[in-house]
Kinemage of the C-alpha trace (Angstrom):
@kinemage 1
@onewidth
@group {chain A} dominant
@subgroup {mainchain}
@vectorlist {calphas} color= white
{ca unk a 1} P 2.680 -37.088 24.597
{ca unk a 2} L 0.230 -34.440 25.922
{ca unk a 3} L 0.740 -32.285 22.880
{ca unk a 4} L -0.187 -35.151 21.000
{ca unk a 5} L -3.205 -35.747 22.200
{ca unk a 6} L -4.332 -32.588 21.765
{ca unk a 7} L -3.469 -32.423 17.922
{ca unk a 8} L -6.800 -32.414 15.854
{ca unk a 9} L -5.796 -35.925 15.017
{ca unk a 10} L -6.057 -36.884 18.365
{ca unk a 11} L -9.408 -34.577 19.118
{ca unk a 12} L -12.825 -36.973 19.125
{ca unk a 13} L -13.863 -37.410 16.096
{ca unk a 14} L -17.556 -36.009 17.316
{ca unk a 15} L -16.520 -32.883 17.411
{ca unk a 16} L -15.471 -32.715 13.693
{ca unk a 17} L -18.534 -33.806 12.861
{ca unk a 18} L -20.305 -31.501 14.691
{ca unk a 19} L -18.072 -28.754 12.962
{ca unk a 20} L -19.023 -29.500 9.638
{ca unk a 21} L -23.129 -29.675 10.372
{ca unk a 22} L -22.235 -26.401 12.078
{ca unk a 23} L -20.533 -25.166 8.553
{ca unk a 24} L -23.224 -26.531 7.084
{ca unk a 25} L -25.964 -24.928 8.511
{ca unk a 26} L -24.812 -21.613 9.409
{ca unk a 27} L -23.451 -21.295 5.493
{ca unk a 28} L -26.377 -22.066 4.237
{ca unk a 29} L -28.305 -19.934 6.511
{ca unk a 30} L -25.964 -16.937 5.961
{ca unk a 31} L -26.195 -17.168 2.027
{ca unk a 32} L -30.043 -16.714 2.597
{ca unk a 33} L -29.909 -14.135 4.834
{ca unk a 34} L -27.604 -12.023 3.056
{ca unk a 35} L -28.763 -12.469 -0.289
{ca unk a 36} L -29.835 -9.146 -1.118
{ca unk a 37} L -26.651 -7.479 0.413
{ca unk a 38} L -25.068 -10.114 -1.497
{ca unk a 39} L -26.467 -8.235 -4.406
{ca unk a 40} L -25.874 -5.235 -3.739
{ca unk a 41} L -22.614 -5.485 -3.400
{ca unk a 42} L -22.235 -7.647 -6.308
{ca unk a 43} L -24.336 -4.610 -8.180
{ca unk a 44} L -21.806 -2.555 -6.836
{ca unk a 45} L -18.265 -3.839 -7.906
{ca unk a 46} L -19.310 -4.446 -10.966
{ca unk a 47} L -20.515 -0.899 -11.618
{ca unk a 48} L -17.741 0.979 -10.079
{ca unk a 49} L -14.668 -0.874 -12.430
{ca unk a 50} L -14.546 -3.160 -15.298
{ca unk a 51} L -13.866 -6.843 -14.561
{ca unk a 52} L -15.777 -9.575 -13.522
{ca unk a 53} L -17.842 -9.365 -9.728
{ca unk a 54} L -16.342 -12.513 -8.451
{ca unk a 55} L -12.526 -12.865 -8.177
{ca unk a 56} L -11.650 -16.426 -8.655
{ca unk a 57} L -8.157 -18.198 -7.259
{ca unk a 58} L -6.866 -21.444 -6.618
{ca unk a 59} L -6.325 -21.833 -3.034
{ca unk a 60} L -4.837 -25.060 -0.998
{ca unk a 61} L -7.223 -26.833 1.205
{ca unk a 62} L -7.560 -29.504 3.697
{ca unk a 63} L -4.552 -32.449 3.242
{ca unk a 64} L -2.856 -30.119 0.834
{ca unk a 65} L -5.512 -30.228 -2.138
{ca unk a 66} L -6.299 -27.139 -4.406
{ca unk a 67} L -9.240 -25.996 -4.621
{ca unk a 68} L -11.237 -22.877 -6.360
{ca unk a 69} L -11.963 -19.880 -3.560
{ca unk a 70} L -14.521 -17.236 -4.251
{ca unk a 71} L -14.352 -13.171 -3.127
{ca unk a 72} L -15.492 -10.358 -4.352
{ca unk a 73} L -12.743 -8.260 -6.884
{ca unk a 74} L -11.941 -5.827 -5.106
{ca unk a 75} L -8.540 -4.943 -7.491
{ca unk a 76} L -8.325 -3.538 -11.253
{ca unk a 77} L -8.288 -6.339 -13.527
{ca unk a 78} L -4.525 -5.586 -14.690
{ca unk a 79} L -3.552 -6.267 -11.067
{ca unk a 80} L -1.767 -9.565 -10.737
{ca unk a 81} L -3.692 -12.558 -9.700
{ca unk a 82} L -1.298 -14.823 -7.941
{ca unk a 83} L 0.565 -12.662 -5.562
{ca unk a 84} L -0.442 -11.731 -1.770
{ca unk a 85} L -1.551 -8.239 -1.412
{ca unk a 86} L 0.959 -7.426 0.941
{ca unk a 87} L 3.942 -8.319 -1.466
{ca unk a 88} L 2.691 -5.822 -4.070
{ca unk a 89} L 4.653 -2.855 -5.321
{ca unk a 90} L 1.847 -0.060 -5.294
{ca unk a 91} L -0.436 -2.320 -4.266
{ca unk a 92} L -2.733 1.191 -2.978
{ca unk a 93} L -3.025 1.665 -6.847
{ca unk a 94} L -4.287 -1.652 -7.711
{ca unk a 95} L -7.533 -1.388 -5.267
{ca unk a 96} L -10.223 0.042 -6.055
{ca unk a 97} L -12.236 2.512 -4.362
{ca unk a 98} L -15.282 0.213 -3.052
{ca unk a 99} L -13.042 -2.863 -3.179
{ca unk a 100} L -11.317 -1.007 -0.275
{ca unk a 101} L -14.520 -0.546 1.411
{ca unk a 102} L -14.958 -4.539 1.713
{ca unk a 103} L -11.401 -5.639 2.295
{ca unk a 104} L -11.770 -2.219 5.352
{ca unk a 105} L -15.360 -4.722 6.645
{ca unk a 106} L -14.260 -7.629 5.096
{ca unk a 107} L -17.080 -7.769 3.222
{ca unk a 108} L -15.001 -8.873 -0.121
{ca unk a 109} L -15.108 -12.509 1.553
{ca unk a 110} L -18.198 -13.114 1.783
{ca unk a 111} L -18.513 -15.011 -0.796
{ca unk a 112} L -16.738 -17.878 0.499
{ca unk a 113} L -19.506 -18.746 2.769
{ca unk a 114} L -20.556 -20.617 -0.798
{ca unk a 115} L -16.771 -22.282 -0.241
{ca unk a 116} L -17.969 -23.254 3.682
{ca unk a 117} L -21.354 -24.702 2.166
{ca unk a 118} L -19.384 -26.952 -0.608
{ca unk a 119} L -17.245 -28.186 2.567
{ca unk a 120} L -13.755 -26.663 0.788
{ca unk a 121} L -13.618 -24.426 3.832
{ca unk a 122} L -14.900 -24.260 7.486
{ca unk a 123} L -16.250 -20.915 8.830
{ca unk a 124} L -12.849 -21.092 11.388
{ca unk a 125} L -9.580 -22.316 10.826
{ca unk a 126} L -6.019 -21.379 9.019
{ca unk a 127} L -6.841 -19.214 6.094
{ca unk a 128} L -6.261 -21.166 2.799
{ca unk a 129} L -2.959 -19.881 0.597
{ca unk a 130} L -2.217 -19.659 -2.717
{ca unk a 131} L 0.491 -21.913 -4.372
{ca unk a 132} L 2.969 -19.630 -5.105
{ca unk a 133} L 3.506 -19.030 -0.967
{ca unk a 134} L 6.140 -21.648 -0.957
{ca unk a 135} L 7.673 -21.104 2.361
{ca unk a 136} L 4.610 -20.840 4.346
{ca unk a 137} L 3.316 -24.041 2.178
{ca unk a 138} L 6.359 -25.764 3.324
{ca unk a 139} L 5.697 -24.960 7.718
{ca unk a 140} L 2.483 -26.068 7.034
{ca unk a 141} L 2.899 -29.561 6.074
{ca unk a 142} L 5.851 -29.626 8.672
{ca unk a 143} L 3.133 -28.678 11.456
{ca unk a 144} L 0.563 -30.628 10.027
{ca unk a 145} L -1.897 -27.671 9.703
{ca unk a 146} L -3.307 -29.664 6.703
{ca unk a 147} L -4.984 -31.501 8.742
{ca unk a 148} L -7.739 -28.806 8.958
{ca unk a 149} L -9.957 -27.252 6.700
{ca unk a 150} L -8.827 -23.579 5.971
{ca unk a 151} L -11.520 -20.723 7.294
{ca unk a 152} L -13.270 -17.688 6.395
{ca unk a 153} L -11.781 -16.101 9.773
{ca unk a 154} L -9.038 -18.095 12.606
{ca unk a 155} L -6.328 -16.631 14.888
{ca unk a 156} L -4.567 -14.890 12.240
{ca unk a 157} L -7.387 -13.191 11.304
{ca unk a 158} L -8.075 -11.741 14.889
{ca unk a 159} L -4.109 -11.009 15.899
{ca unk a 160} L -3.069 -9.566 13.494
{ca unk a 161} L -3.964 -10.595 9.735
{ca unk a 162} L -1.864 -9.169 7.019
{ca unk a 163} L 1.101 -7.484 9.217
{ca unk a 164} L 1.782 -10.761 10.172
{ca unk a 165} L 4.914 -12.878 8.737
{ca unk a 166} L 4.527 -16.139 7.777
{ca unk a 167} L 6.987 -17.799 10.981
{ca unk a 168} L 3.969 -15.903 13.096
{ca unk a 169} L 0.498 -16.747 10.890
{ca unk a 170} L 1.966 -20.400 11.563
{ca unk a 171} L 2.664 -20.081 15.033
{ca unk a 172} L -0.908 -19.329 14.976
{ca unk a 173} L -2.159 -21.767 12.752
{ca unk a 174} L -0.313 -24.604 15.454
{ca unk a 175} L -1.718 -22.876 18.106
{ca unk a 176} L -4.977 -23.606 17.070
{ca unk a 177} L -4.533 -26.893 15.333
{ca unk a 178} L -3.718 -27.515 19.441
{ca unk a 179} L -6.493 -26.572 20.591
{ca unk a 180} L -9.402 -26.628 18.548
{ca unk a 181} L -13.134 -26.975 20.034
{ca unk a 182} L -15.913 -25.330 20.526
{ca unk a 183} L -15.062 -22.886 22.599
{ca unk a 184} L -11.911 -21.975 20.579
{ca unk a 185} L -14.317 -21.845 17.663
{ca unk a 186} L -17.036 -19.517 19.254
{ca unk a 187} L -14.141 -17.196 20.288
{ca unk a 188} L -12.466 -16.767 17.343
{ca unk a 189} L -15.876 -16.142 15.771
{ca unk a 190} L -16.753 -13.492 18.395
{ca unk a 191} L -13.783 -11.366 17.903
{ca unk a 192} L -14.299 -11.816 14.285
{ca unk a 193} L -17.176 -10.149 14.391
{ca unk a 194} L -16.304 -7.421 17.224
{ca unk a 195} L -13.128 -6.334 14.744
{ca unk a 196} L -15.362 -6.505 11.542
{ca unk a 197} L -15.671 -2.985 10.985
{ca unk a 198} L -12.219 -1.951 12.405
{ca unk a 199} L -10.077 -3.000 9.634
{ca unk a 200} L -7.516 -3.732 11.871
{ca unk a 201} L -4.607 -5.584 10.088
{ca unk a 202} L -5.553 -4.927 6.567
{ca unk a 203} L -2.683 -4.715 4.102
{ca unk a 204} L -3.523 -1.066 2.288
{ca unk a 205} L -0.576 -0.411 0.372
{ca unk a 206} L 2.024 2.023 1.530
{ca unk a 207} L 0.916 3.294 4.497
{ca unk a 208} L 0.883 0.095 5.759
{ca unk a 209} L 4.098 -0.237 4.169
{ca unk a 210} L 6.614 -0.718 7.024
{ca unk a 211} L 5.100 -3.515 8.999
């Protein structure tokens, strides 16, 4: 019963609310003051390999619905659209050199702050997957993590990231589905931004190979 009422269905309503002006303004804030880097990176990718700037994918959202997430490419055009980077067979070989660069800062996601703005996404929470990840698809809507909106950064993000398995992203995803407030939400956004430049938990390709 205690569990229970700590659930995001459970959590006041107010707080949600909250959240989303929150989203709202910080999004639109962000997309202002980052326009020119915006730019320049956009100048960037699409100078350094053919393809076009922004990579496009369908991603699942909040109560299970698809919707359209934005990055910037940071792979070859030939390399395959619908699989995790971390399931790839040379995957080194499919990045380029400055998409490398923003998946090291994280950089390649800022683009989804437009995603945060449009309300598909929330600035925290469980980081949306493509369709093809059945399993993880499958402990999701067993956990009811699709009761949230998926984030730009959450507690994967920050313990871990692509190293991760999918039995221990969702362990994460609960955990925070749990106990999700303010506090949890300035924390998550703190470390985000203290581990921004460290790469830590990147998928790489084969160095990275054995986790």
């Amino acid at each position: 019963m205690n569990e229970r009422k700590q659930t995001a269905g459970q959590s006041p309503c107010s707080y949600f609310f909250w959240k989303r002006t929150c989203d709202l303004l910080l999004s639109s804030l962000l997309l202002v003051l980052l326009a020119i880097p915006l730019c320049v990176i956009a100048l960037l990718v699409r100078l350094t390999s053919k393809g076009p700037v922004i990579f496009r994918q369908e991603r699942i959202g909040k109560d299970g619905l698809p919707f359209r997430c934005y990055k910037f490419r940071t792979m070859y055009s030939f390399a395959p659209p619908d699989c995790p980077t971390a399931k790839l067979e040379n995957a080194e070989k499919l990045i380029t050199p400055i998409g490398r660069i923003l998946r090291r800062a994280s950089l390649d996601e800022l683009p989804q702050l437009w995603n945060v703005f449009m309300g598909d996404m929330s600035l925290v929470g469980p980081r949306p997957l493509i369709p093809q990840e059945a399993i993880a698809h499958q402990l999701r809507r067993e956990k009811g993590i699709y009761r949230l909106r998926p984030g730009i950064t959450g507690l994967a993000q920050i313990n871990g990231r692509d190293l991760l398995s999918d039995e221990e992203k969702i362990a994460l995803d609960l955990q925070y589905l749990h106990t999700v407030r303010l506090r949890t939400d300035v924390g998550i956004l703190w470390k985000t931004v203290s581990h921004l430049f460290s790469g830590e938990g990147i998928y790489e390709g084969a160095k990275n190979k054995s986790s």
